[in-house]
Backbone as CSV, one residue per row, in Angstrom:
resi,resn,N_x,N_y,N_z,CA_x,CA_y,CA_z,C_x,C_y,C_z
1,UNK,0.838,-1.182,0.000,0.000,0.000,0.000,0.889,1.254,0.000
2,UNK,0.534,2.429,-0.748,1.436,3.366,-0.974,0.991,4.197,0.477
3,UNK,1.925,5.161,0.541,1.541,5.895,1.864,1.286,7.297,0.949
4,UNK,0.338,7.864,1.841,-0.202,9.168,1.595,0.335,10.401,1.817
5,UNK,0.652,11.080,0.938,1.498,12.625,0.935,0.157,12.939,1.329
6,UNK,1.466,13.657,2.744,0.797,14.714,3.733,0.805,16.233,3.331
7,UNK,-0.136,17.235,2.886,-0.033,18.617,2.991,0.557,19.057,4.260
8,UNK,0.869,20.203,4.059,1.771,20.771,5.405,1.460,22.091,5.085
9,UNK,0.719,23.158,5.714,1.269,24.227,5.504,1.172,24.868,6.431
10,UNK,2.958,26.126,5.945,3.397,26.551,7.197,2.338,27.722,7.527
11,UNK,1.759,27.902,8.199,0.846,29.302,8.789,1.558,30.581,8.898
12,UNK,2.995,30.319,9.068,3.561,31.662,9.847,4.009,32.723,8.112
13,UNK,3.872,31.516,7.423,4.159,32.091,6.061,2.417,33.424,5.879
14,UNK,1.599,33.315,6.379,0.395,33.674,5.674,0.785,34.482,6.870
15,UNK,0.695,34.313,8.041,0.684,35.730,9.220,2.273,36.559,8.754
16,UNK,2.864,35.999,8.255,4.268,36.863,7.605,3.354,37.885,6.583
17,UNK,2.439,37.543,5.828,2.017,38.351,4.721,1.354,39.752,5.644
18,UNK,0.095,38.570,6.328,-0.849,39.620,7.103,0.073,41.082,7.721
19,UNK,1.413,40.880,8.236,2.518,41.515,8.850,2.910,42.579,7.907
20,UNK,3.131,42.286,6.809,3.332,43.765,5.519,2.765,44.600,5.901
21,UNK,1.686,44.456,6.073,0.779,45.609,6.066,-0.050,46.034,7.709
22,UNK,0.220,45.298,8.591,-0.167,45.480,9.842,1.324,45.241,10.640
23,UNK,0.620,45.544,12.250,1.266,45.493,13.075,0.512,44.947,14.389
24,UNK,0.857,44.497,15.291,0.170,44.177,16.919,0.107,45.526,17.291
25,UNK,-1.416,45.851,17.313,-1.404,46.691,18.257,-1.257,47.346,19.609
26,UNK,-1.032,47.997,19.992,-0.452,47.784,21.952,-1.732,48.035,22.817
27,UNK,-2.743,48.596,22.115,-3.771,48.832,22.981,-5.131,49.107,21.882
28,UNK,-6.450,48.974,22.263,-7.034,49.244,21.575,-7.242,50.854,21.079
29,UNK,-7.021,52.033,22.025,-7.109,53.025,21.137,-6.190,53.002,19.669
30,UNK,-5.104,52.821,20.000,-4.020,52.410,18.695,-4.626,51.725,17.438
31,UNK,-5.734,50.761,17.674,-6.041,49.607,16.435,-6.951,50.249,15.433
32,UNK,-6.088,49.550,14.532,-7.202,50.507,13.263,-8.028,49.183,12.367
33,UNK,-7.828,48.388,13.202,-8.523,47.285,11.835,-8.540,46.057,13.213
34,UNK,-9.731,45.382,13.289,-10.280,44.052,14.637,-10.795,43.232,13.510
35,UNK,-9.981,42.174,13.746,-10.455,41.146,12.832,-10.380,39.587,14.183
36,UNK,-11.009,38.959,13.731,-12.006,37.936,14.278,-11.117,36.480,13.606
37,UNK,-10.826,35.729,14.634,-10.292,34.575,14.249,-10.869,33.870,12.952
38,UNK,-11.981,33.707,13.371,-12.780,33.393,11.747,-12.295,34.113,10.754
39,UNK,-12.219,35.446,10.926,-11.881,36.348,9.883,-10.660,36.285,9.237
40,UNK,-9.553,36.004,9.616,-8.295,35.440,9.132,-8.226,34.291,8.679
41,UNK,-8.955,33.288,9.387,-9.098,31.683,8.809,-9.183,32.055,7.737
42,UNK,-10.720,32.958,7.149,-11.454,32.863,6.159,-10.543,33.414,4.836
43,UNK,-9.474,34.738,5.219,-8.793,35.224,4.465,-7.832,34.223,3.808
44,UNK,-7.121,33.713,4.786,-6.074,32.227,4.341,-6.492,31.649,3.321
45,UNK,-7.700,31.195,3.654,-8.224,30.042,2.811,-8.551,30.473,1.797
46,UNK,-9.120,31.597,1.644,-9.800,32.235,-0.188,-8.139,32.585,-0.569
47,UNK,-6.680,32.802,0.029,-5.581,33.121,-0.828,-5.285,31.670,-1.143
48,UNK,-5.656,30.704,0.122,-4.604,29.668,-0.074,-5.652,28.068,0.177
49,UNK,-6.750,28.061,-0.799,-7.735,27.215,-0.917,-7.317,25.814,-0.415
50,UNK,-6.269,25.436,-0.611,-5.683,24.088,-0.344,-5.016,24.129,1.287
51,UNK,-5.045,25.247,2.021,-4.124,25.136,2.868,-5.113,24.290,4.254
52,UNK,-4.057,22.914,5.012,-4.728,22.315,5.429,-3.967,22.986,6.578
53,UNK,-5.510,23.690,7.214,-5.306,24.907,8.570,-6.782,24.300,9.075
54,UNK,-5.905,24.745,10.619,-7.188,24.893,11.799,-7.278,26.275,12.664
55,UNK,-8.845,26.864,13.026,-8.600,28.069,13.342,-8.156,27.800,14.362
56,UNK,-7.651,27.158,15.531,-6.968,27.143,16.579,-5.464,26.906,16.394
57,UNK,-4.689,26.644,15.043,-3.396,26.676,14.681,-3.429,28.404,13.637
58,UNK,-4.119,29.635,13.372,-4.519,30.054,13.171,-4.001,31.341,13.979
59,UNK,-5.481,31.248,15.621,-5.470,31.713,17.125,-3.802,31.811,17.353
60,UNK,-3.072,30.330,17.377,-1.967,29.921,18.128,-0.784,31.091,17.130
61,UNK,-0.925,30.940,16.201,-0.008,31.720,14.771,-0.174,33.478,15.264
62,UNK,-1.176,33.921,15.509,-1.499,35.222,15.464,-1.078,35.567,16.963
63,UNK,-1.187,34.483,18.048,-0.494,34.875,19.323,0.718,34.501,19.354
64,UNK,1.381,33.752,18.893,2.962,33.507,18.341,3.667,34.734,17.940
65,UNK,2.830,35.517,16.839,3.740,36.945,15.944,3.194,37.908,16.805
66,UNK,2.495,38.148,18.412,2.988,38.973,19.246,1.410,39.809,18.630
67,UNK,0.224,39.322,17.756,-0.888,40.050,18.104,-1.756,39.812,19.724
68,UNK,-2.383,40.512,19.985,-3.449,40.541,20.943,-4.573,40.506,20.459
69,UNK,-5.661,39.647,21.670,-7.136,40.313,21.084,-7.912,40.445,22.492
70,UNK,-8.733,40.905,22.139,-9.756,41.389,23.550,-11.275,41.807,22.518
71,UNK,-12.321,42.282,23.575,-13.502,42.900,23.304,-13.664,44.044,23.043
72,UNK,-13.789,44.309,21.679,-14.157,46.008,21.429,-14.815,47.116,22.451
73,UNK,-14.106,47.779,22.416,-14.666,49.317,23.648,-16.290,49.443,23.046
74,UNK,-16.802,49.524,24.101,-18.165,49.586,23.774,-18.641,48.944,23.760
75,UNK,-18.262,47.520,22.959,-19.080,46.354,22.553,-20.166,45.802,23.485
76,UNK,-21.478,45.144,23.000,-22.481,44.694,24.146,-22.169,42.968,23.957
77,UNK,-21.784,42.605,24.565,-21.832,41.056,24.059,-20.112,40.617,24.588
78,UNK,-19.678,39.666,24.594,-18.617,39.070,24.175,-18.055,39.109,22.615
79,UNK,-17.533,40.046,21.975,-16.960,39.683,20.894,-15.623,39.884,20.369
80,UNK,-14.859,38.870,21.074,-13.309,38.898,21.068,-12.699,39.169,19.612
81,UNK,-12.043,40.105,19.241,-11.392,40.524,17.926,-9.832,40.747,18.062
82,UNK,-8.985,40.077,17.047,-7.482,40.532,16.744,-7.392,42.445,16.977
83,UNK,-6.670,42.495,17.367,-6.073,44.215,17.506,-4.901,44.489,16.207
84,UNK,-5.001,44.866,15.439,-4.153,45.433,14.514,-4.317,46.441,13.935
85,UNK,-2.910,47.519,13.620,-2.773,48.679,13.740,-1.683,48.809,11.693
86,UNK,-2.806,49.552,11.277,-2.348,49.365,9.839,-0.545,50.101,10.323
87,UNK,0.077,49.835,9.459,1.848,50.192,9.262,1.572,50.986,8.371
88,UNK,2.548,52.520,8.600,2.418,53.552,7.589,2.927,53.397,6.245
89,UNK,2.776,53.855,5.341,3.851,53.744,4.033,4.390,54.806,3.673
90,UNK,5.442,54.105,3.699,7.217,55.148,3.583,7.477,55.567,2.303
């Protein structure tokens, strides 16, 4: 019986991208853009249709490269969102 090629993909490659253009924000006044674990899953996957990801390897990736998340100021509810702070262009 042949053995089965395993997909692999690295995550930190796709939070390397997300990183161009953002930064961890340090606090929420600072954040200019709250995105939602789902919400990054979802981005991955429409760049990288094949990529065999879990949103909790995802969660783990985005707290690895030093983002935070918490509940929007104001918010009524529980709704935990990524903190990121767009990077200027030079």
């Amino acid at each position: 019986m042949k053995d089965k090629e395993q997909t692999i993909t690295d995550i930190s490659i796709h939070v390397a991208a997300l990183s161009a253009s953002f930064k961890p924000a340090p606090d929420a006044r600072h954040t200019t853009h709250w995105f939602t674990t789902d919400e990054v899953f979802d981005a991955i996957r429409r760049i990288d249709p094949g990529a065999q990801i879990t949103k909790d390897q995802v969660h783990q990736a985005m707290h690895d490269a030093g983002y935070r998340y918490q509940n929007r100021p104001g918010s009524t509810g529980l709704d935990f969102r990524w903190m990121l702070q767009a990077k200027e262009i030079k």
